[in-house]
C-alpha positions as CSV (number, residue, x, y, z in Angstrom):
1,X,3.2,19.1,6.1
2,X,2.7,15.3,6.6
3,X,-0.6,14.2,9.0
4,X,0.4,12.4,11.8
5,X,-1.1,8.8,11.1
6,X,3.0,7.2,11.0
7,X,3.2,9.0,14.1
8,X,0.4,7.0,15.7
9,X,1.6,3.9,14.6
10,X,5.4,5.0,15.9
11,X,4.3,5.7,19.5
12,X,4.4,2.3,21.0
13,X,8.1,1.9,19.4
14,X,9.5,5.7,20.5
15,X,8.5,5.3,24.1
16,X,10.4,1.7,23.9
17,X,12.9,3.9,22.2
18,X,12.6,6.4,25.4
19,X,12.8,4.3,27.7
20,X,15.7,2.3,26.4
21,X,17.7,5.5,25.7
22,X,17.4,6.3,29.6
23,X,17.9,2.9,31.1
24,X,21.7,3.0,29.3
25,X,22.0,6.4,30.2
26,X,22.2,7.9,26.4
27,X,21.0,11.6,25.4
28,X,17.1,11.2,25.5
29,X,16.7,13.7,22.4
30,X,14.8,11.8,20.5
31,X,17.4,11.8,17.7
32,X,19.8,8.7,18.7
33,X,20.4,5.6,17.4
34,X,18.1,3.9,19.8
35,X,15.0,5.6,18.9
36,X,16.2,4.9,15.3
37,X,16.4,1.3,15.9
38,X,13.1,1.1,17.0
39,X,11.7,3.0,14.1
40,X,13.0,0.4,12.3
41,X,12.0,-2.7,14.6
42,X,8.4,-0.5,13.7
43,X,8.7,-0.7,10.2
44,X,9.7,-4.7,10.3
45,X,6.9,-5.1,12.9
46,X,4.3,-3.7,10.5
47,X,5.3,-4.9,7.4
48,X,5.3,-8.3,8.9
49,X,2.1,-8.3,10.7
50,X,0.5,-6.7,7.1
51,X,2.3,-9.7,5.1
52,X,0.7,-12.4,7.5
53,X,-3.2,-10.7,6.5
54,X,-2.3,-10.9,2.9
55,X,-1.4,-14.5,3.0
56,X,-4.6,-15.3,4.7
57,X,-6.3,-12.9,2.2
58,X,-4.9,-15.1,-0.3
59,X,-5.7,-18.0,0.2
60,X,-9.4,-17.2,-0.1
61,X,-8.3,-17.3,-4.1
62,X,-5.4,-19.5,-4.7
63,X,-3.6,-22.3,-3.1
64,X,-1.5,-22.0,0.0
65,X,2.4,-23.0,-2.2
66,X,0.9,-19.9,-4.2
67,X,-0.3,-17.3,-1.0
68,X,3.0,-18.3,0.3
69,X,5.2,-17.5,-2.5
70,X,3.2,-14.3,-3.7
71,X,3.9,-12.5,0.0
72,X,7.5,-13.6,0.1
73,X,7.8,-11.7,-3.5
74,X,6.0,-8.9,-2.4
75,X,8.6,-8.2,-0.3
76,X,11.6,-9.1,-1.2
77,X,11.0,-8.5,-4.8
78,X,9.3,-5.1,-4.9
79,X,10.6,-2.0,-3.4
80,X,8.8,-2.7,0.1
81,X,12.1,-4.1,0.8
82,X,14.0,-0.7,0.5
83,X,10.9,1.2,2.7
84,X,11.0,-1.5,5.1
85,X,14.7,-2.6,5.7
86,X,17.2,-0.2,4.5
87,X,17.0,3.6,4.5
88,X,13.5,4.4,3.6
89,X,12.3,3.0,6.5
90,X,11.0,6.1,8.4
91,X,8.4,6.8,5.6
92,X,5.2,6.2,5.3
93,X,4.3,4.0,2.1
94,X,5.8,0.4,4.1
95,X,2.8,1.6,6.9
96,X,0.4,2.1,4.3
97,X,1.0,-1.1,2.6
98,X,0.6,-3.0,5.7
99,X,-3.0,-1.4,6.3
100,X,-4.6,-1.9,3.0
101,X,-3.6,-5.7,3.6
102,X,-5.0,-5.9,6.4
103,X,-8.2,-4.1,5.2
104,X,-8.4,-6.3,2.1
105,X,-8.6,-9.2,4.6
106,X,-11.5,-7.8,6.5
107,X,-13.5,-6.4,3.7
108,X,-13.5,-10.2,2.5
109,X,-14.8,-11.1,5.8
110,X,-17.3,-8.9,6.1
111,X,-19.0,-9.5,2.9
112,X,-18.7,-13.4,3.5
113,X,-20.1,-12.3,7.6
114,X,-21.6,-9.0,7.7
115,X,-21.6,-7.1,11.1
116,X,-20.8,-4.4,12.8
117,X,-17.5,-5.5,14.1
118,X,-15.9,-6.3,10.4
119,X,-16.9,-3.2,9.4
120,X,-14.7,-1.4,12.2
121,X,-12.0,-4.0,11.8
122,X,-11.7,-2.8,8.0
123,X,-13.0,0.8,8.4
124,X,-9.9,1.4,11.2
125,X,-6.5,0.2,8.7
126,X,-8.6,2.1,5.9
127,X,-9.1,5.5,8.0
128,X,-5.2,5.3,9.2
129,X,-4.1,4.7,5.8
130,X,-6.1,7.5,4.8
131,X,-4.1,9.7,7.8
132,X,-1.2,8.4,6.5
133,X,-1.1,9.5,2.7
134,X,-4.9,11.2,1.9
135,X,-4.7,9.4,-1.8
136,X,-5.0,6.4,0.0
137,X,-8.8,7.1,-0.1
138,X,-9.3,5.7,-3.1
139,X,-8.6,2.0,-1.7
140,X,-12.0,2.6,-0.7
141,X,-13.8,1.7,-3.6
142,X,-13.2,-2.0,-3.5
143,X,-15.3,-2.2,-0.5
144,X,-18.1,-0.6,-3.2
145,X,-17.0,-2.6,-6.0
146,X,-15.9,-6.3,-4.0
147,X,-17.3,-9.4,-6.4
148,X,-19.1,-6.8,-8.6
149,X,-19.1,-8.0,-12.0
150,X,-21.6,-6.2,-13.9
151,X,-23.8,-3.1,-13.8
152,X,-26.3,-5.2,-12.1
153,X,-24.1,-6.3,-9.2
154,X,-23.0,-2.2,-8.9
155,X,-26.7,-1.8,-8.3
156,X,-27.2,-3.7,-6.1
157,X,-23.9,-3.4,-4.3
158,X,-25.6,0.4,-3.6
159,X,-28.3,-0.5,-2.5
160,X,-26.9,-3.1,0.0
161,X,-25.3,-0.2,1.3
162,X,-28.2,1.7,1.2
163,X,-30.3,-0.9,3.2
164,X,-27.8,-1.8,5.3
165,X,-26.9,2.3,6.3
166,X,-26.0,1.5,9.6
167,X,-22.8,0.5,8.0
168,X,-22.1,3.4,6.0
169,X,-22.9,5.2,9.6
170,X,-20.2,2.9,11.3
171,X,-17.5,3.7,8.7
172,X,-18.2,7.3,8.8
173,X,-18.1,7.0,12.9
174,X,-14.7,4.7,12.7
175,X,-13.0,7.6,10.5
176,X,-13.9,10.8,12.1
177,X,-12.4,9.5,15.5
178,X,-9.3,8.1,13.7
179,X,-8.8,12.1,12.8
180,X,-9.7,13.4,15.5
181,X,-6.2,14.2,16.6
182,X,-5.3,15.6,13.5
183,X,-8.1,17.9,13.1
184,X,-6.7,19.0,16.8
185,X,-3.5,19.5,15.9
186,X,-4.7,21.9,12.6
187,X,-7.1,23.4,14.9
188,X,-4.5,24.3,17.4
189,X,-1.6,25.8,14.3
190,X,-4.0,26.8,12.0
191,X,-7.7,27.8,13.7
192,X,-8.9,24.9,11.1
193,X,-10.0,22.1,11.9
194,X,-10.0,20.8,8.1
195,X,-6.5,22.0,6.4
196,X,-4.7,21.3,3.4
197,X,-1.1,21.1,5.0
198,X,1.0,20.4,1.3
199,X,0.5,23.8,1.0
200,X,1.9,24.7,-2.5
201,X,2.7,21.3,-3.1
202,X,-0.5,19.3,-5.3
203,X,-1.7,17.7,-8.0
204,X,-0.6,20.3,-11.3
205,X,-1.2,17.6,-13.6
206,X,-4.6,16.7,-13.5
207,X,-5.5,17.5,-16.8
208,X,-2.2,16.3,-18.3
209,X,-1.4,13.6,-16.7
210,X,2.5,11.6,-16.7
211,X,1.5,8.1,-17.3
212,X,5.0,7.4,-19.4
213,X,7.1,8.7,-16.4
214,X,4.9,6.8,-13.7
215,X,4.9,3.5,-15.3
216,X,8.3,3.7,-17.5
217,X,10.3,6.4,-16.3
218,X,13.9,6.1,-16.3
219,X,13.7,7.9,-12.7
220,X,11.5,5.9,-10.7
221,X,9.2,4.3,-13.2
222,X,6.9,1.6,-11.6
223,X,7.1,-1.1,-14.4
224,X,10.8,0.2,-15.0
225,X,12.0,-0.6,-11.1
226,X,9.5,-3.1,-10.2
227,X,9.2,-5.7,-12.9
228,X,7.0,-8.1,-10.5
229,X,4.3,-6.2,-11.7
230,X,4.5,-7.3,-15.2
231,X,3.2,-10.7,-13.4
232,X,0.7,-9.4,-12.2
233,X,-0.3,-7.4,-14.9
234,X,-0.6,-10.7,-17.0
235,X,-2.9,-12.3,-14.6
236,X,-5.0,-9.2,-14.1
237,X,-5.9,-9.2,-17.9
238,X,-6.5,-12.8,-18.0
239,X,-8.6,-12.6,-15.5
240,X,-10.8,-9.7,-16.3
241,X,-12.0,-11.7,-19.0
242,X,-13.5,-14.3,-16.6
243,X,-14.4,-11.7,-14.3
244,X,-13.3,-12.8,-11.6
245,X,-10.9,-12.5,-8.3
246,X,-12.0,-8.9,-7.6
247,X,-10.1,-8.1,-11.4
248,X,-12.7,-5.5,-11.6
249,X,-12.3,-3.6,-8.4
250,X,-8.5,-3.7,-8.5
251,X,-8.2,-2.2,-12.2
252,X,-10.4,0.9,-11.3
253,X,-8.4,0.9,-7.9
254,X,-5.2,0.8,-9.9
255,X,-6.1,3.5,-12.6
256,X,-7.1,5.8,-10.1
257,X,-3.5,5.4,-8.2
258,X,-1.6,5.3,-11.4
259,X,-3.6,8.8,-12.4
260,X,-3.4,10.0,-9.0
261,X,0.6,9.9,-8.9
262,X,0.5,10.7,-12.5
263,X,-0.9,14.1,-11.7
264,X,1.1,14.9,-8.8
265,X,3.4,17.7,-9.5
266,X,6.5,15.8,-9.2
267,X,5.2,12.4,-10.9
268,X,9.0,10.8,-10.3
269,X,8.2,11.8,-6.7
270,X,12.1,12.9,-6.2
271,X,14.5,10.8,-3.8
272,X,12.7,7.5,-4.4
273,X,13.5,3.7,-5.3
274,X,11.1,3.2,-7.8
275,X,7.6,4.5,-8.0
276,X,7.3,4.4,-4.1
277,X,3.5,6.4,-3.9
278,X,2.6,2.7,-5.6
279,X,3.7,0.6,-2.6
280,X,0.6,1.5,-1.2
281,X,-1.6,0.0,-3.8
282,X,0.8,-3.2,-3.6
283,X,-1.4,-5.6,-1.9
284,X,-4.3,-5.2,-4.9
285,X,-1.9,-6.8,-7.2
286,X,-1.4,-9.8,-4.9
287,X,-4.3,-11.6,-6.2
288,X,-3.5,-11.1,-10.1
289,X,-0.1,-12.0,-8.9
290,X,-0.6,-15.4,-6.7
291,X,-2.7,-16.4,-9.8
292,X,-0.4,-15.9,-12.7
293,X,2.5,-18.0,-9.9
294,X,-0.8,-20.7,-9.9
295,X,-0.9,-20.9,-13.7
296,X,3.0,-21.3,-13.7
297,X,3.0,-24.0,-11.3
298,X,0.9,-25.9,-13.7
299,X,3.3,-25.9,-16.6
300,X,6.2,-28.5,-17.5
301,X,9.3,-28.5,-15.7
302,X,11.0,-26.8,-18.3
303,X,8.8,-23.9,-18.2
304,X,8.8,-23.9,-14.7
305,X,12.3,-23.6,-14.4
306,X,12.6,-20.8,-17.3
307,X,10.2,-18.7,-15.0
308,X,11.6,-19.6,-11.9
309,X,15.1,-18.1,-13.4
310,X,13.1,-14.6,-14.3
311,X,11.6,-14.7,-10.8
312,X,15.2,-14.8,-9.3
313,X,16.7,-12.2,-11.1
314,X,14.0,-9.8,-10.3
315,X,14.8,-11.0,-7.0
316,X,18.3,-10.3,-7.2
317,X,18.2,-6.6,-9.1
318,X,15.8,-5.4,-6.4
319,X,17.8,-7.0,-3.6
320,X,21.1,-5.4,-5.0
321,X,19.8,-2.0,-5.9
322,X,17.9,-1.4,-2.7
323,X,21.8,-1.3,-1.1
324,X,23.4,0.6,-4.3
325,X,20.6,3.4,-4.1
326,X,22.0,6.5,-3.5
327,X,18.9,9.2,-2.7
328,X,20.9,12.0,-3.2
329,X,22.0,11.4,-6.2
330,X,17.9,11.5,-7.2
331,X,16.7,13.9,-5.4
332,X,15.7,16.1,-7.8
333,X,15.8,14.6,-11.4
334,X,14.5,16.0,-14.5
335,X,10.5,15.3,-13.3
336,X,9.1,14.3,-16.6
């Protein structure tokens, strides 16, 4: 069912697995508690590596105290921290979060140095992320819509790209290669090299989509499990009104995930802590998020301290939930 871009990334970590499990002279099935442990030295590798590129993403926007306390929250106060750490790390949304990072962090180059080279160094993460989960497509249109702020600067963003075609040529080059195995692998089970492999699995709801149950859901709901967000939410809107800090391109990025997961046929998306098709589209709130921490860093102590409090329980209900969970207990709730 799934396409095999976790599996890519999980190569360098199974054969370290491999390996291991023959050196002490354990069952090399593939199934032991080695080749676990490295799944999970894969997931803390990742997640780490994509933290690190968000920080320096950030601080393109807001001060370093600010970069710095935004990616510590985006981990330990979200549940990343569940899909990296604890039993949902073999699945693919901690991988995917990672990527988009560090594609936010080279699309920011590139427009501030345009080449060849940062186009591949953000057209790679974005074509893997795509392999991983297919709706992660959509991350794509902040590359179309970076520091546009009017229908002006949307015009002339196209024709940039238009001018500039070699880059559009690039990106198409960079993402056909990244499937190339996949298309294989359909090729070789299917006689297809193009396949839809959810099969009778999709999106039933497009035309009536579940907003309530993907943002306040009492199973899984985004704003319900993941409070952070609210933060972020705030400085989003306040910054749409200056137009600034990308606010544009990461509302239209957000709608579209929020509709997309909305219109999936199971919109609680089953066994899950939270909304966990949205810890994909995590790092776009970083920058709403690192500046709404900015504004708070600016108040009196008092107020500092009151939202310093809220910050810590957040902190300490995802922390403590992320071990309660039980999966089995949600794994297949009332879906709407």
């Amino acid at each position: 069912m799934f396409s095999c871009g976790v599996a890519i990334l999980w190569a360098p970590f199974f054969l370290l697995g491999h390996f291991f499990t023959l050196f002490l002279g354990f069952e090399a099935n593939g199934w032991g508690n080695v080749y676990f442990g490295f799944v999970l030295v894969a997931a803390l590798f990742y997640v780490y590596a994509g933290l690190v590129f968000l920080y320096k993403f950030l601080l393109n926007y807001v001060d370093h105290a600010s970069a710095l306390w935004t990616t510590i929250l985006m981990y330990i106060a979200t549940n990343l921290f569940y899909y990296t750490s604890i039993l949902g790390t073999g699945m693919s949304h901690a991988y995917s979060f990672s990527l988009i990072s560090v594609f936010l962090y080279f699309v920011h180059r590139f427009y501030r140095e345009p080449s060849v080279r940062h186009v591949i160094l953000f057209a790679l993460p974005m074509s893997l992320a795509v392999l991983i989960r297919p709706t992660n497509i959509i991350a794509i249109l902040f590359v179309l819509l970076f520091d546009v702020e009017s229908l002006r600067g949307l015009k002339e963003r196209f024709l940039f790209w238009m001018k500039n075609y070699r880059y559009l040529i690039t990106v198409a080059v960079t993402g056909f290669v990244v499937f190339i195995p996949q298309m294989l692998y359909w090729h070789e089970v299917t006689g297809k090299y193009i396949y839809y492999s959810y099969q009778d699995f999709g999106f039933s709801n497009w035309l009536t989509p579940k907003f309530g149950v993907v943002l306040f859901g009492k199973f899984n709901g985004w704003l319900t499990y993941t409070p952070l967000v609210l933060f972020a939410l705030f400085g989003l809107f306040a910054l749409l009104r200056k137009k600034a800090m990308q606010s544009i391109a990461i509302l239209v990025v957000l709608i579209c995930a929020v509709y997309i997961n909305a219109s999936w046929w199971v919109p609680t998306f089953s066994a899950a802590l939270g909304q966990r098709a949205m810890i994909d589209f995590l790092p776009f709130i970083a920058i709403p998020l690192a500046w709404s921490l900015q504004q708070i860093s600016l108040l009196s102590r008092k107020w500092r301290i009151f939202f310093l409090v809220i910050l810590l329980v957040i902190v300490y209900f995802n922390v403590q939930f992320s071990f309660r969970y039980d999966p089995v207990m949600w794994w297949e709730p009332p879906f709407t």
